[in-house]
N, C-alpha and C positions, 0 to 999 in steps of 0.2 A: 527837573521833571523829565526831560528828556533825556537825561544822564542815566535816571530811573528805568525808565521804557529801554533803553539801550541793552541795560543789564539783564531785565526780567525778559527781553527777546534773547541775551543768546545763553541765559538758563533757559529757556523754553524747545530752543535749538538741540543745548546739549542734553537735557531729558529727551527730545524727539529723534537722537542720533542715539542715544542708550538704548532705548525703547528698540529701534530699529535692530542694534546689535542683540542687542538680547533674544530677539525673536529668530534673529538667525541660527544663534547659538544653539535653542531651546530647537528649533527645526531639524541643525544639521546633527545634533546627537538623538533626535527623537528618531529619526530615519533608520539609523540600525538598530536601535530597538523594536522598532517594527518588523523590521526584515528578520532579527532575532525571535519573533515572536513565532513565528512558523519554523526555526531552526530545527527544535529540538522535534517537531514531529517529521517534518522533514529529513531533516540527519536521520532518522531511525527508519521513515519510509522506505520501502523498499520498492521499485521498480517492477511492476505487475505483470510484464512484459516476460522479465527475464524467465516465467514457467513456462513458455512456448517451446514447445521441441517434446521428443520421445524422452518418457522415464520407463524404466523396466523395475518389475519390481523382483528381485532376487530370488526369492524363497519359492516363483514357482516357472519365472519367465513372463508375467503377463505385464503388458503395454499400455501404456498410457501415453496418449498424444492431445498434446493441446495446441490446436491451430492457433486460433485469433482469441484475444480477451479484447471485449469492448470494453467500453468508457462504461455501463451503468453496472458492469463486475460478470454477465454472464459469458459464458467460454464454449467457445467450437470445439468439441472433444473427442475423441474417437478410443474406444476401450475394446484390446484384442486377447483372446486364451485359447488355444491361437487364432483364432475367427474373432472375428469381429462381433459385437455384444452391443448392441441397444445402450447409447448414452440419452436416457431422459433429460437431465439435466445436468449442467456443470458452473457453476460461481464463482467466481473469486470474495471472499467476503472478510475486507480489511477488519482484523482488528487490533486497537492502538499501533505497535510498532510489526506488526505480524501481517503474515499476509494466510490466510488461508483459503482452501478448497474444498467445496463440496461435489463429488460427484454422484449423481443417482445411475442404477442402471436398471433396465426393465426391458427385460426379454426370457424367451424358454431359460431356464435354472437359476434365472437372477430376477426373480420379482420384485424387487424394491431392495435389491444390494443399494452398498450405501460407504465411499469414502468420506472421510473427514478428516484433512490434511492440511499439516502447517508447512511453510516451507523455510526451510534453515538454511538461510542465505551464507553462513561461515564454511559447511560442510556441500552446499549447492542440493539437496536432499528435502526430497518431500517423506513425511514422517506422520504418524497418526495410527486410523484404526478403519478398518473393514467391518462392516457389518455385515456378514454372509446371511439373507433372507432365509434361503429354507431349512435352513437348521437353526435358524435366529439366535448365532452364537458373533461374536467380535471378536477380533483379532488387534493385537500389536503389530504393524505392518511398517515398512519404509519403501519408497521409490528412490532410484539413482538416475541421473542423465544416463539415457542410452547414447554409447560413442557412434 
């Protein structure tokens, strides 16, 4: 009987030491699956930061400056041809692996102009369309870092 008990304590042991290893197991491979779980939007994220600085846009010379992007996506802007022009509003408004920008502007000849811009982090280039208000026509447009 006690021979009995002997046995059934250290199968009871080595189930309670499997059980132990298995949990570890099951933890330490579930761990990078986790961290892999944000990877692939991550890997693709792009850093919202990097639009700060002056872009020029080519085809006429005007400026685009973006100060500060906060944390809930809205951006310090300033928009010059060559004076300086009323920036109503400016966004960053992530979508999937892209990061893009809206800018509003609203002042004398630009009543509700309107970029909407994606940035191409390969070429470092903001790219999109201009919606010129008072002829209410769009444009194919691109910005480049100003050096």
């Amino acid at each position: 009987m006690i021979d009995c008990c002997i046995h059934n304590g250290k199968k009871l042991i080595s189930v309670a030491i499997l059980l132990v290893l298995l949990d570890a197991f099951v933890t330490l491979h579930a761990l990078p699956m986790a961290a892999g779980a944000d990877t692939p939007q991550s890997a693709g994220a792009i850093d919202e930061q990097r639009l700060t600085g002056r872009w020029v846009r080519p085809d006429g010379g005007y400026i685009l400056e973006l100060k500060e992007i906060a944390k809930d996506g809205t951006v310090k802007a300033a928009y010059f041809n060559p004076r300086s022009i009323n920036v109503s509003q400016a966004e960053i408004r992530p979508k999937e692996s892209e990061i893009t920008l809206f800018i509003e502007l609203r002042d004398v000849n630009y009543p509700g102009s309107t970029y909407n811009l994606r940035y191409d982090p390969k070429t470092d280039r903001l790219t999109g369309t201009y919606f010129q208000a008072v002829h209410g026509e769009t444009y194919n447009i691109e910005f480049l870092r100003a050096k």
